[in-house]
C-alpha positions as CSV (number, residue, x, y, z in Angstrom):
1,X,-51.8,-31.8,1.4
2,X,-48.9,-30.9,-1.3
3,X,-45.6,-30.3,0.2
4,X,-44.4,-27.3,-2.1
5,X,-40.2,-27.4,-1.6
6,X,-38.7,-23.9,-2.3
7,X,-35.3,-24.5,-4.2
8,X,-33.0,-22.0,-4.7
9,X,-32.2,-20.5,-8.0
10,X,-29.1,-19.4,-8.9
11,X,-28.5,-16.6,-11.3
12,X,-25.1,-17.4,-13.7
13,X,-22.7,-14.6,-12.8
14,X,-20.5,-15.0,-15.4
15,X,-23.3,-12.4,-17.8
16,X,-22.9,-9.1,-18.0
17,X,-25.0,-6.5,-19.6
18,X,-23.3,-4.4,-22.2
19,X,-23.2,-0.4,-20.8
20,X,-22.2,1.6,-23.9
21,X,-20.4,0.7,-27.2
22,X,-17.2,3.4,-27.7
23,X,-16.3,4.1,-30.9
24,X,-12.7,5.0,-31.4
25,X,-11.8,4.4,-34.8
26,X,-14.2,2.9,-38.1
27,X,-12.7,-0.3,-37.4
28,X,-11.6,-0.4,-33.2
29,X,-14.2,0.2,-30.5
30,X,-14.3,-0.4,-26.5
31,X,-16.9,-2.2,-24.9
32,X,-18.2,-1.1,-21.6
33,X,-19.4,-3.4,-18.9
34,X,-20.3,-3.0,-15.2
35,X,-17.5,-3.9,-13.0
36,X,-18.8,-4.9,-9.3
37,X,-18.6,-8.0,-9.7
38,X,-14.9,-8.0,-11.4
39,X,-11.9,-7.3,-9.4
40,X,-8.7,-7.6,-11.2
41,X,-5.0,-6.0,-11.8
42,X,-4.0,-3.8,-14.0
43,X,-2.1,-5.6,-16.9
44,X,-4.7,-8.8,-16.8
45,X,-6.8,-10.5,-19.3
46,X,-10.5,-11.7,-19.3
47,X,-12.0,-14.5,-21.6
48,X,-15.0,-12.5,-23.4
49,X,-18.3,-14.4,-25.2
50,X,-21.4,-13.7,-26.8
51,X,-24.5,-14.8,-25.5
52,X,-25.7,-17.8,-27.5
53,X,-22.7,-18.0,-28.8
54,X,-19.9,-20.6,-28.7
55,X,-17.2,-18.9,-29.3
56,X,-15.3,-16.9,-26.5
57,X,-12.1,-14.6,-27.2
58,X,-9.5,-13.1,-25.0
59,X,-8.7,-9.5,-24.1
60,X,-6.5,-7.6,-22.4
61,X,-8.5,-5.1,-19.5
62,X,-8.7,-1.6,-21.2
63,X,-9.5,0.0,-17.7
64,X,-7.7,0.7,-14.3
65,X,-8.7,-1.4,-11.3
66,X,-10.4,1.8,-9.5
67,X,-12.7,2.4,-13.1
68,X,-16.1,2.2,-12.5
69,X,-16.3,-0.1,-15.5
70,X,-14.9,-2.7,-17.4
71,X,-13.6,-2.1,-20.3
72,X,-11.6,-3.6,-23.5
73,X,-10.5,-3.1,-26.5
74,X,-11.6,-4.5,-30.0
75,X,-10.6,-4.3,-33.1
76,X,-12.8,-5.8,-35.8
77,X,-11.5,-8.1,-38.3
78,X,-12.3,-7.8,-41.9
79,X,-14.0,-11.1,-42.9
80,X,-13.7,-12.3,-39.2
81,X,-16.6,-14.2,-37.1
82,X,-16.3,-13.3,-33.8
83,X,-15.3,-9.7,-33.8
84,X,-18.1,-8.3,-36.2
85,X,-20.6,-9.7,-34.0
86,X,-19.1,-7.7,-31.0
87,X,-19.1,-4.4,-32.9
88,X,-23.3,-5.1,-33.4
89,X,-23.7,-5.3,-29.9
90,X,-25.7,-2.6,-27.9
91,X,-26.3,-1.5,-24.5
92,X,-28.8,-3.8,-22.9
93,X,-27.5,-7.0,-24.7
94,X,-26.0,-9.8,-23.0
95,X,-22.1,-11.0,-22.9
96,X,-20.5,-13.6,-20.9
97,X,-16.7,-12.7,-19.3
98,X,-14.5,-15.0,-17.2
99,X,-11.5,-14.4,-15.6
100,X,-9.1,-12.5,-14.9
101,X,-6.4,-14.3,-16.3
102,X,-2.4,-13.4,-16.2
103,X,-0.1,-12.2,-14.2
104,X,1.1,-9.1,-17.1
105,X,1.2,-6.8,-14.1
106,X,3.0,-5.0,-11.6
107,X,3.3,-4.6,-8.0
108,X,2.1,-1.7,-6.8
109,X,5.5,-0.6,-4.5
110,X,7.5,-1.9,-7.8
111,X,5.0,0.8,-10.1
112,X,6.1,3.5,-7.4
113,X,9.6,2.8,-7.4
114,X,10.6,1.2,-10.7
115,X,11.1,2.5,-14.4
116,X,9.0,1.2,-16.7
117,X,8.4,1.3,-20.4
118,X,5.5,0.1,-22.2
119,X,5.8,-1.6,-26.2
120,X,2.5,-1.9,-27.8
121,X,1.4,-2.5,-31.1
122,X,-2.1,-1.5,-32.4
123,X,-4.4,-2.7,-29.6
124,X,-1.8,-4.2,-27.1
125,X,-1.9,-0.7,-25.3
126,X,-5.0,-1.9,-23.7
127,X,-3.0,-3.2,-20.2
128,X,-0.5,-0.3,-20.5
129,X,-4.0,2.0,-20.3
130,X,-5.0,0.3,-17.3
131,X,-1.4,0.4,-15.6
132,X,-1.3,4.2,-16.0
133,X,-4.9,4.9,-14.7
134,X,-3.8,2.0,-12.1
135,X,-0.6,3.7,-10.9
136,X,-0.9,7.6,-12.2
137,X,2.5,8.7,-11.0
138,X,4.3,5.6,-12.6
139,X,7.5,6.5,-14.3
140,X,7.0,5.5,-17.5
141,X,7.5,6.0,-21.5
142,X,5.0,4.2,-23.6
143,X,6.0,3.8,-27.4
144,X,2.9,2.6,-29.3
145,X,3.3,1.2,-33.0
146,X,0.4,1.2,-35.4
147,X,-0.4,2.1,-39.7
148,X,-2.1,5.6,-39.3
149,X,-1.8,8.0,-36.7
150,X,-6.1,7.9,-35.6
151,X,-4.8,4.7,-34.0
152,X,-3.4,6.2,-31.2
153,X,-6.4,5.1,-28.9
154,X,-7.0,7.8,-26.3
155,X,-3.3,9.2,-26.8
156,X,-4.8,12.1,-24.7
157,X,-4.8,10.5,-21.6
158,X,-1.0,10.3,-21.7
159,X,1.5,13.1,-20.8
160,X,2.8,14.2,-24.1
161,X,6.3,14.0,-23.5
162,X,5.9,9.8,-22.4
163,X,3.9,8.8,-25.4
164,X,5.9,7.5,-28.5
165,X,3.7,7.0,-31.3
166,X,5.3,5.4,-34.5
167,X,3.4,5.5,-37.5
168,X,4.1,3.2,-40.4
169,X,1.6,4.3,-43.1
170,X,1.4,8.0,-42.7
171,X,3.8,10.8,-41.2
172,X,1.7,12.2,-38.6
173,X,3.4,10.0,-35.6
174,X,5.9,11.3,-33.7
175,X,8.3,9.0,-35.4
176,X,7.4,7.9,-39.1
177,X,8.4,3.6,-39.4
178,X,7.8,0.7,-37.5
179,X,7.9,0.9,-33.6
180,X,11.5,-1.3,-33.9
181,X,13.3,1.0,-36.0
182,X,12.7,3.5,-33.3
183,X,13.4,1.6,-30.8
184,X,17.1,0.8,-31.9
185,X,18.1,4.0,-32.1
186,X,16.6,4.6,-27.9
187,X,18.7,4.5,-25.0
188,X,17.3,3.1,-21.9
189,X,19.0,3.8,-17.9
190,X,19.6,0.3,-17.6
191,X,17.8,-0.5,-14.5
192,X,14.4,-0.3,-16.6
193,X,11.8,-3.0,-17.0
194,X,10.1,-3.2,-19.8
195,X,6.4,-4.4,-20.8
196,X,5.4,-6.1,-24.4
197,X,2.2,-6.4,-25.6
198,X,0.9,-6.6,-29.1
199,X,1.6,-9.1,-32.5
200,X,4.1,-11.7,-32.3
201,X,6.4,-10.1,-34.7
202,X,6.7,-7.1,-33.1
203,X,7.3,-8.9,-29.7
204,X,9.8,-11.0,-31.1
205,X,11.8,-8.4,-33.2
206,X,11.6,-6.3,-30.0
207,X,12.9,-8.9,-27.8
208,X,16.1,-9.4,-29.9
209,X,16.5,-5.1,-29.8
210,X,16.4,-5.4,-26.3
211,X,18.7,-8.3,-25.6
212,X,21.3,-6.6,-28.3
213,X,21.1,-3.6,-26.1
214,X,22.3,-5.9,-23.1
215,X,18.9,-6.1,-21.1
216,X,18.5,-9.3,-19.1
217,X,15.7,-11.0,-20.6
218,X,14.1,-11.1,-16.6
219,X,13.6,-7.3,-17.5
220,X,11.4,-7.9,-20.2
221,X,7.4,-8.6,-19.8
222,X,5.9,-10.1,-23.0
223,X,2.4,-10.9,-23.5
224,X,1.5,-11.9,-27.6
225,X,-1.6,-11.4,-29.1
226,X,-2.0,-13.6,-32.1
């Protein structure tokens, strides 16, 4: 008689079916996923694939730890590979995440104690989202840099008197020129700490503002998207 052996198969838990596709702007979009199976802290990163694909990219986590999704933020790249092929995806269809990565984040007793603000160009918001749905009564101003004003992702979900956006292609921000030539005319209490997230010029030509101003450069967060 045939011994039949039962092996165990073990499903790959790094796929994750896509939930919904979230249209923000013609060009920038956030991708949904299910979270159970994710825990992170607000201000990390995840690696993000394609099934059948062999390219992965990184993303900064668009929502707060307690979100019942997962969720980041993509812009598509004119001409690129890898973003394209996200913005095609549908609900149903397959993506593979690893992770979290970073340690872009806060403790929580320093989020209810501390003062923050937040420095983002174009989609570097995403972990400054997920701090302020993370920690809702943070004290915090966010100034967000970007070319046209219908980039200010979900600028509803901030109070209107802590969200700085800077426009530098149209007058419809609250201030009209790049995010640095606002901020070095700002004046900061000088026990804030202050988060950096977006292209490398920005974080670099930042940095210096900040360092002129006499900040301590353990005050200042920086994570570069490039």
């Amino acid at each position: 008689m045939m011994n039949l052996i039962k092996h165990d198969i073990k499903i790959d838990e790094s796929f994750y079916k896509v939930e919904e596709i979230r249209h923000l702007t013609k060009e920038t979009f956030s991708l949904k996923l299910p979270k159970a199976r994710f825990p992170f802290k607000a201000g990390q990163h995840l690696s993000l694939g394609i099934h059948g694909d062999y390219q992965s990219r990184e993303y900064s986590i668009y929502s707060s730890e307690s979100d019942p999704n997962l969720e980041v933020l993509v812009k598509e790249i004119d001409h690129g590979y890898f973003t394209p092929k996200l913005r095609k995806l549908k609900a149903g269809d397959l993506v593979e995440v690893h992770g979290p990565f970073g340690k872009f984040g806060m403790e929580p007793l320093a989020a209810q104690t501390g003062k923050f603000v937040f420095i983002a160009s174009g989609t570097g918001i995403a972990p400054f989202r997920s701090m302020v749905r993370t920690y809702p009564e943070i004290d915090y101003t966010l100034i967000h840099g970007v070319r046209y004003a219908d980039e200010s992702y979900d600028w509803q979900e901030y109070a209107s008197d802590r969200y700085i956006l800077c426009t530098s292609r149209d007058a419809k921000g609250t201030y009209q020129g790049r995010l640095t030539g606002y901020l070095i005319n700002c004046t900061f209490a000088p026990e804030t700490d202050f988060y950096l997230c977006g292209n490398s010029d920005m974080i670099f030509d930042a940095l210096e503002i900040l360092k002129q101003k006499g900040f301590e450069r353990e005050q200042i967060h920086c994570e570069v998207y490039f």
